[in-house]
Residue, then its C-alpha position, 0 to 999 in steps of 0.5 A: x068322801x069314805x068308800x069301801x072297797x074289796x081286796x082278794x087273791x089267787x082264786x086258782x079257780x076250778x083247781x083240780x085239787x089232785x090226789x085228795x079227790x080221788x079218796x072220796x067221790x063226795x068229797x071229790x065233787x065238794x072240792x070240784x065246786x069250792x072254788x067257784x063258789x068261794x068266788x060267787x061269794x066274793x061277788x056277793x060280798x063286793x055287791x052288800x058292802x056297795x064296794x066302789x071297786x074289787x081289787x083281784x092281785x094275781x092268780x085268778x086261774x090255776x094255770x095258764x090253760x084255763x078251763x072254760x068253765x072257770x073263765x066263764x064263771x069268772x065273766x058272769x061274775x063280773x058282769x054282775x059286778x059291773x050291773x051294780x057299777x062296781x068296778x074290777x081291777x086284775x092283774x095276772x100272776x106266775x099262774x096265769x100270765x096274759x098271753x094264756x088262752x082265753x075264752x073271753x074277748x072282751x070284758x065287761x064294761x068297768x072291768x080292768x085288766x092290767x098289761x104287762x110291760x109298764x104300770x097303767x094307772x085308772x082313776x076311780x071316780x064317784x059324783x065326779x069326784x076322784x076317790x083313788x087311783x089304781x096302779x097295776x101290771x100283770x105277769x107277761x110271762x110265768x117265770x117273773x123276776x124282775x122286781x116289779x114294785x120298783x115300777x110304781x110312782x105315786x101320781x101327783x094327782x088327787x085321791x087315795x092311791x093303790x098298788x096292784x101287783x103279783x109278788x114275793x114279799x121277803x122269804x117265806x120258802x113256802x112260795x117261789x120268789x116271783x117278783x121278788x122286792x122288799x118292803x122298803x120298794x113298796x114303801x117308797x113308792x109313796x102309795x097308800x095301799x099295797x093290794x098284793x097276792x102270791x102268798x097265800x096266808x093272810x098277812x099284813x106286812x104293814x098297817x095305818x099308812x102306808x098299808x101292805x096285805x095279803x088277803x091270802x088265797x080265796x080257798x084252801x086247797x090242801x092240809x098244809x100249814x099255808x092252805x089250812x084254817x079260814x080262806x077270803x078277802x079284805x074289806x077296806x074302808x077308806x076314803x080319798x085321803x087314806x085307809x081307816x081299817x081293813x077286815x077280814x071276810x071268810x069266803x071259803x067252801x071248804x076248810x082244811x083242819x089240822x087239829x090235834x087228840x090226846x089220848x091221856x084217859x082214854x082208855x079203849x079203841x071205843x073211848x077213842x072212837x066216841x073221843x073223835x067223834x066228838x072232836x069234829x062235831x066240836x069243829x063242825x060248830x066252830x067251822x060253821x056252815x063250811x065243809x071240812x076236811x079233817x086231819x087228826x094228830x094223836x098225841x099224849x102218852x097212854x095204854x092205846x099207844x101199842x095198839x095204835x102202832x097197827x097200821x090197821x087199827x088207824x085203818x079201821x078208826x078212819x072207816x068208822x069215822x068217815x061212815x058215820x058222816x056219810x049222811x051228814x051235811x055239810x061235809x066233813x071228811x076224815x081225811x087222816x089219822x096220825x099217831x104221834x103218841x108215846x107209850x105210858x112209861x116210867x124211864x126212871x124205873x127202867x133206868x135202875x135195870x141193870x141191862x140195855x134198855x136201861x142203858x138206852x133210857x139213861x142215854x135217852x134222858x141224857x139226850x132230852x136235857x140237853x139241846x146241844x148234846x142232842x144236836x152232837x149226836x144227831x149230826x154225828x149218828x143221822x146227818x153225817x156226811x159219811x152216810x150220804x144223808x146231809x144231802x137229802x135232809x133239812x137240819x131239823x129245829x130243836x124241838x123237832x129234834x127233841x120230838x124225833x128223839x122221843x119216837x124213837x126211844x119210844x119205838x126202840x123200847x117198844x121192840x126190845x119189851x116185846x122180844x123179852 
C-alpha cells in the first residue's frame, strides 16, 4: 500500500532571535511570528499530502523553559493533526530534553512522544494493515553523548521501518556532537529511514535504501551559512516495502540571504544605490512570497572603492535603502552592507616605481602566486607563536589567505597614496 509521510526538525518554536530584533521594530515583530507560523504551515502540508504520519526529530522548543506560547501553539496544531487521523511522532533533543517544563498534560489522541531510556517502537496501520513501524527515543538530558543509534534493531515484523532520533552525524564543527554515531551505526541497524535532526542544513547523507536525512531546520534563524537559504520539511512517498523519493517543501516565513554586488561599472554612490536596489527587488521575485532578511557583500574593483572605506558612507547606503522598503510588503530588511572591494589599480605600473610602495607591490604579486610563499609568510609575520596569536586564531584556508592578502595590500597602499 503507497502512503506519504512528512519529516521535519528543530522547529525551535518561538526562538527570541536575539540581537537581530532589536535593529527593527517591524523586523522584530515578523521574526516573533516566523516560527510559529513555519510550523502552521507544516501542519497544512501534513493535512494536503494526506500524510499517514509526521515525524518531528528533535528540538521542537528552543529551550528547555518553553513559553507558553509556543507549547500551546504546538498542541493546537497537533490537534488539528489528529481530527484528520494523522499520526504524530516526537522525540526531544539537546534542546528540549523531557523532564523540561510543560504546560500540556496530556496529548492528543495518536500523538507519540517518545521516553528517554530505551527505543519504543509504534506501529502505523491503515485498513489493518501494517504500513511501517516507527522506532524513537528522546534526550533525558541536554548534554547526550551517548550514541544513541546503537539502540535501534530492526523488528521482525512486517512494514516499512523508520528511526527517529536526535543526533550528530559525522563532523560538521558547525553543531555540538550530541549523540554522536557514524553512518556505519545507522546503516546496520537494518532500518529503511533514518528521520533525524540536529543539523540544521538539509542533508541526505544517503539515499534509495536504506535512507538517512536531515530535513534541516524549519526556519532560519540568522545569516549564517547553516541558518541561511530555504528552510522546511521532506515529503516522503513510500510504501510498506520501502521509500520511493523524498522532496523538499519550503515552509519558512522569513529568508536569511547573503548575496553578493560587484561594484565593476558603477560609477557613483547613486548608481550603486539604484545597483542594490535593484538587487533585492530581483531576490524579492525570486524569494517569492517570503519575508527577507538581506545581507550584501561589495565586491570587485572600482573607483567607489575609496569612498566606501567610510564607515558613513555604508551608513547612509543601508538608511536609504531600508526607508524605501518601509512601506513594502512582504518585508525585506537590509540587514548589512559589507565592503570587500578592492581599489581599481594598475600594480605593474606601480612595480616600475623606484620607491616602497613599489617595493610592497612586488612583494604583494610575489605572495599571490605563490600559495606556499604565501602561507610562510603568514605564519611567520601573523600566526607566530612569538606574538601570542596561534592561540586565538584558526589557520586560515588558502583562498582565505589570498583574499586576506589582497585587502591589505589594497589597505596599505591606499594609506601610503593618501599621505604622499
Amino acid at each position: 500500500m503507497d502512503f506519504t509521510f512528512v519529516h521535519a526538525a528543530d522547529l525551535h518554536l518561538d526562538t527570541p532571535f536575539q540581537g537581530m530584533a532589536r535593529l527593527s521594530p517591524e523586523v522584530a515583530e515578523v521574526l516573533r511570528e516566523a516560527s510559529l507560523e513555519a510550523f502552521d504551515d507544516l501542519v497544512r502540508l501534513a493535512i494536503r499530502v494526506d500524510a499517514a504520519f509526521l515525524l518531528l526529530a528533535g528540538d521542537i522548543y528552543d529551550g528547555e523553559e518553553r513559553g507558553i506560547r509556543a507549547q500551546l501553539r504546538f498542541l493546537h496544531g497537533l490537534r488539528r493533526l489528529s481530527r484528520r487521523g494523522i499520526r504524530v511522532f516526537v522525540v526531544h533533543g539537546n534542546h528540549d530534553p523531557v523532564g523540561g517544563w510543560s504546560a500540556v498534560r496530556e496529548w492528543p489522541e495518536g500523538v507519540t512522544v517518545f521516553p528517554p531510556g530505551e527505543v519504543q517502537r509504534i506501529p502505523v496501520e491503515r485498513d489493518g494493515q501494517r504500513l511501517a513501524l516507527v522506532h524513537g527515543i528522546s534526550y533525558g538530558r541536554r548534554h547526550e553523548t551517548e550514541n544513541l543509534a546503537l539502540r535501534f534493531r530492526r523488528d521482525p515484523g512486517p512494514g516499512l521501518q523508520v528511526g527517529l532520533l536526535h543526533c550528530h552525524l559525522g563532523s560538521d564543527p558547525a553543531h555540538a556532537p550530541y549523540s554522536p554515531c557514524r553512518q556505519e551505526d545507522l546503516l546496520e541497524s537494518g532500518l529503511d529511514y533514518w528521520a533525524l535532526g540536529h543539523l540544521h542544513r538539509r542533508h541526505l547523507p544517503a539515499e534509495g535504501g536504506p535512507w538517512i536525512a536531515y530535513p534541516g531546520n524549519l526556519q532560519g534563524r540568522s545569516l549564517t551559512p547553516t541558518e541561511s537559504g530555504a528552510k522546511g520539511a521532506l515529503v516522503v512517498d513510500a510504501s510498506e516495502h520501502g521509500v520511493r523519493s523524498t522532496r523538499f517543501e519550503p515552509l519558512d516565513r522569513v529568508r536569511f540571504v547573503d548575496d553578493n554586488v560587484p561594484i565593476e561599472g558603477i560609477e557613483d554612490l547613486a548608481g550603486l544605490a539604484d545597483t542594490l536596489a535593484g538587487r533585492g527587488d530581483d531576490l524579492r521575485r525570486q524569494h517569492l512570497g517570503r519575508h527577507l532578511v538581506l545581507r550584501i557583500t561589495l565586491t570587485g574593483r572600482g573607483p567607489l572603492h575609496t569612498l566606501l572605506q567610510r564607515r558613513e558612507v555604508i551608513d547612509g547606503l543601508l538608511d536609504d535603502l531600508r526607508r524605501d522598503e518601509r512601506p513594502r510588503t512582504p518585508l525585506l530588511w537590509w540587514e548589512g552592507l559589507r565592503d570587500r572591494t578592492r581599489s581599481r589599480r594598475d600594480l605593474e605600473h606601480l612595480e616600475q616605481r623606484d620607491d616602497f610602495i613599489a617595493a610592497l607591490a612586488r612583494l604583494g604579486r610575489r605572495l599571490g602566486g605563490d600559495a606556499d610563499a604565501l602561507r610562510s609568510f603568514f605564519e611567520t609575520h601573523a600566526a607566530a607563536p612569538a606574538h601570542g596569536l596561534d592561540r586565538l586564531v584558526t589557520p586560515p584556508g588558502d583562498r582565505e589567505l589570498a583574499d586576506l592578502l589582497d585587502r591589505a595590500l589594497d589597505r596599505a597602499l591606499d594609506r601610503l597614496e593618501e599621505e604622499r
